[in-house]
C-alpha positions as semicolon CSV with decimal commas, in nm:
position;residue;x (nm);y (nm);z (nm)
1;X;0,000;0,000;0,000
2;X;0,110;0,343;-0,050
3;X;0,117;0,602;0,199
4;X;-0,202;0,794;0,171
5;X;-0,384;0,443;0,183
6;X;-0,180;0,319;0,468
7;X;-0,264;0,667;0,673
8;X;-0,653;0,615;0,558
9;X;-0,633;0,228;0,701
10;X;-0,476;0,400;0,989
11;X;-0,762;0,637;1,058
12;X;-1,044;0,451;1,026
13;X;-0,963;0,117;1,159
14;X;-0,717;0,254;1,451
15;X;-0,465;-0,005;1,411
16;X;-0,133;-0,049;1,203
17;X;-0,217;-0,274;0,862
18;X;0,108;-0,495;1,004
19;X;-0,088;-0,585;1,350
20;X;-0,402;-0,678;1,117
21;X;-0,188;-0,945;0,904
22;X;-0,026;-1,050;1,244
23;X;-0,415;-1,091;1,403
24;X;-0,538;-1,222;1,072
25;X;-0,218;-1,513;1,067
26;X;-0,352;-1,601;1,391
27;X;-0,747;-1,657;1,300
28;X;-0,633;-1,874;1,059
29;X;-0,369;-2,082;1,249
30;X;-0,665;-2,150;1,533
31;X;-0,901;-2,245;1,295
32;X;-0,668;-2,479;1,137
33;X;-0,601;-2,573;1,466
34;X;-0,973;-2,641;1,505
35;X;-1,001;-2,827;1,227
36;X;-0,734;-3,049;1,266
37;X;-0,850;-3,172;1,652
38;X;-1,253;-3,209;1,460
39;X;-1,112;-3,435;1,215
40;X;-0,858;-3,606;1,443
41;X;-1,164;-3,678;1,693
42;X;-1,379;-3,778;1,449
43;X;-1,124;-4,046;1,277
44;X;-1,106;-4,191;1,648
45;X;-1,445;-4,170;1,717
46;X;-1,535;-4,372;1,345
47;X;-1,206;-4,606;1,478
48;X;-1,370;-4,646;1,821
49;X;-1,718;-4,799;1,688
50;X;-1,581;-5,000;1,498
């Protein structure tokens, strides 16, 4: 981003764009995260009834 668009995500949003990638990163490492212990759980839970 330039500089005037970097001062307008500034202004409006009240955060730095860099913390929003860091806080973004993060959403989608815990729902990865999420994902990974539903499908785990339900592979041991198909493995258990049977």
């Amino acid at each position: 981003m330039n500089g005037a668009q970097v001062s307008a995500f500034q202004a409006n949003s009240g955060i730095a764009p860099s913390a929003m990638a860091t806080v973004l990163v993060g959403v989608v490492f815990a729902v990865l995260l999420v994902w990974g212990v539903w499908a785990i759980r339900t592979a041991y839970v198909g493995w258990a009834e049977s």
